[in-house]
N, C-alpha and C positions, 0 to 999 in steps of 0.2 A: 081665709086668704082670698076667696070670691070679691069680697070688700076691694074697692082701689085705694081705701084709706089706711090700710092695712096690713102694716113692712114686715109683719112675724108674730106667730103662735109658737106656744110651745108649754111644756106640762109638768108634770112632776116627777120626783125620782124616790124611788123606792129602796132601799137598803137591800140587798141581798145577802153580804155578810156580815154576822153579827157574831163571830168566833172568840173573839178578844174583849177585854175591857175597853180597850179603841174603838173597835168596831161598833161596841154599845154605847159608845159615848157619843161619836160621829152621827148615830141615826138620833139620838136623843140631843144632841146637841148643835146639830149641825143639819135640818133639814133643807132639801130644795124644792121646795112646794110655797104654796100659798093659801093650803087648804083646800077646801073640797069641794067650792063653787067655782066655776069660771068669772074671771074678772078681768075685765076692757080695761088694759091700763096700768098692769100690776107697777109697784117700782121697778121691776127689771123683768127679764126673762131669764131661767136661770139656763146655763149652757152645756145642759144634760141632754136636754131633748127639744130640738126646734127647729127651727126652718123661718127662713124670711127671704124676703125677694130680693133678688140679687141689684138688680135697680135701686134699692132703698139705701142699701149695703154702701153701694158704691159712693154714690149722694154723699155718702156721710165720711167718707174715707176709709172704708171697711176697718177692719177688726186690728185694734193697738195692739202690733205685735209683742211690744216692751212687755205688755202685761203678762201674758202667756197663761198662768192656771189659775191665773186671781184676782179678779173685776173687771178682764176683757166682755165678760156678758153682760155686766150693769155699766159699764162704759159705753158698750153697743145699745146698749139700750136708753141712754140718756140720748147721746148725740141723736138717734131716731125722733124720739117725742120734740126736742128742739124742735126737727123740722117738721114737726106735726103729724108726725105717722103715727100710727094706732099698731098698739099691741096686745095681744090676746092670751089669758093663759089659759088652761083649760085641762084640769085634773085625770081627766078620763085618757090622755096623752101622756102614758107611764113610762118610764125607762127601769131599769134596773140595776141599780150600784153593784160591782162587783170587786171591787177594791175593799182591800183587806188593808189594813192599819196598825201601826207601833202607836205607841206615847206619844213617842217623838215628832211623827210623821203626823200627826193627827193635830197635836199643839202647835209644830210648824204651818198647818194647813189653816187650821184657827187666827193664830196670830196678822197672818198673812190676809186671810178676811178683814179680819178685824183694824188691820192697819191702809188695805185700800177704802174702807168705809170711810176711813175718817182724813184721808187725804195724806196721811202723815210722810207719805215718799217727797210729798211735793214741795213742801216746804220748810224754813227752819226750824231744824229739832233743839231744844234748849233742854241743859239738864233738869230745869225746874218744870217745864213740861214734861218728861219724863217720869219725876216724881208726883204732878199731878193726876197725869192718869193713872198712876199705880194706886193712890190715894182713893181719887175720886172715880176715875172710869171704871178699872180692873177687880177694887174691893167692894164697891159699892153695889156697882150693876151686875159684870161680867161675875164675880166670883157669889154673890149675894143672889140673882137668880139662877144662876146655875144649880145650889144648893136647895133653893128653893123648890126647882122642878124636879129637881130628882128623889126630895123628901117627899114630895105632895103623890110623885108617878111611885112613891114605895121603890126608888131605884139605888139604892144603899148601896150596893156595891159599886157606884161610882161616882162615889164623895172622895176619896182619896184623890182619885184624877179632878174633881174640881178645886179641892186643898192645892195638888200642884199646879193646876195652871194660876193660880193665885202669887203663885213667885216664876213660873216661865211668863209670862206675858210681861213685865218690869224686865226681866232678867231678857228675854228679846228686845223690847222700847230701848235699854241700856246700850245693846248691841248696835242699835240702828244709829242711836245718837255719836257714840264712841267712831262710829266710821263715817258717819257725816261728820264729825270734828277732825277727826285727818285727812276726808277731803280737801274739807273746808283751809286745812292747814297748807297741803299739797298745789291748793290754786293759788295762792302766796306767795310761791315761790319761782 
């Protein structure tokens, strides 16, 4: 933060509970790290553990409240590098997760990732996109490495949880579409 090029640092998060098949699945599925070098520039910072200058913040129209627990940090962190500021991760900068997780809570949290990555709030949802990413995103990638990491890490005990997010992830896309189309209906009228 010495740097004047430089609007925020920030580091890794550690799992602390790992009680549940959620909570196993979330540190294995779900990290916030970037690994174990420091790197000038990561894609985001994640919003576990950070700090940036309040002057940079501001610049940019601080933090999309809309967002709230799901891409306000890679959102702050795009609008920054726009305007040229430099960010820093830096692994030795730990936090500690202390949140404990259901099924449920865990695939809401997921999904939720997974649907600000790809824009999908923002624009129109089409039930043939729906069925593409069930297809092509959710079976191919999301459900294909998922299984892949946890057969390779010997993590067996939570292939079941990636069997079901193989139908919650379509079965949420559904949900998002289905009320985007009575929006969509509602402003017709």
């Amino acid at each position: 933060m010495q740097e004047s090029d430089v609007a925020g640092a920030g580091g890794s998060l550690r799992e602390g509970v790992q009680d549940s098949w959620a909570d196993r699945w979330r540190a294995a599925h779900m990290p916030q790290e970037w690994g174990p070098r420091s790197i000038r520039n990561p894609k985001f910072l994640f919003g576990c553990n950070n700090i940036y200058r309040k002057a940079a913040v501001l610049e940019v129209g601080g933090y999309d409240e809309t967002l709230r627990t799901n891409g306000e940090d890679c959102d702050l962190s795009r609008r920054l590098r726009e305007r040229d500021w430099q960010l820093i991760y830096n692994p030795a900068a730990q936090a500690v997760h202390r949140r404990s997780d259901t099924v449920n809570s865990i695939f809401d949290n997921y999904w939720r990732w997974w649907k600000f990555g790809v824009n999908a709030y923002a624009g129109a949802i089409s039930l043939r996109s729906v069925m593409g990413h069930a297809l092509f995103v959710h079976l191919r990638y999301t459900f294909k490495e998922a299984v892949a990491r946890d057969l390779a890490a010997r993590r067996t005990a939570l292939l079941p949880l990636d069997c079901a997010l193989l139908f919650y992830l379509p079965y949420r896309d559904l949900q998002l579409w289905l009320k985007s189309r009575s929006a969509h209906r509602n402003q017709g009228r």
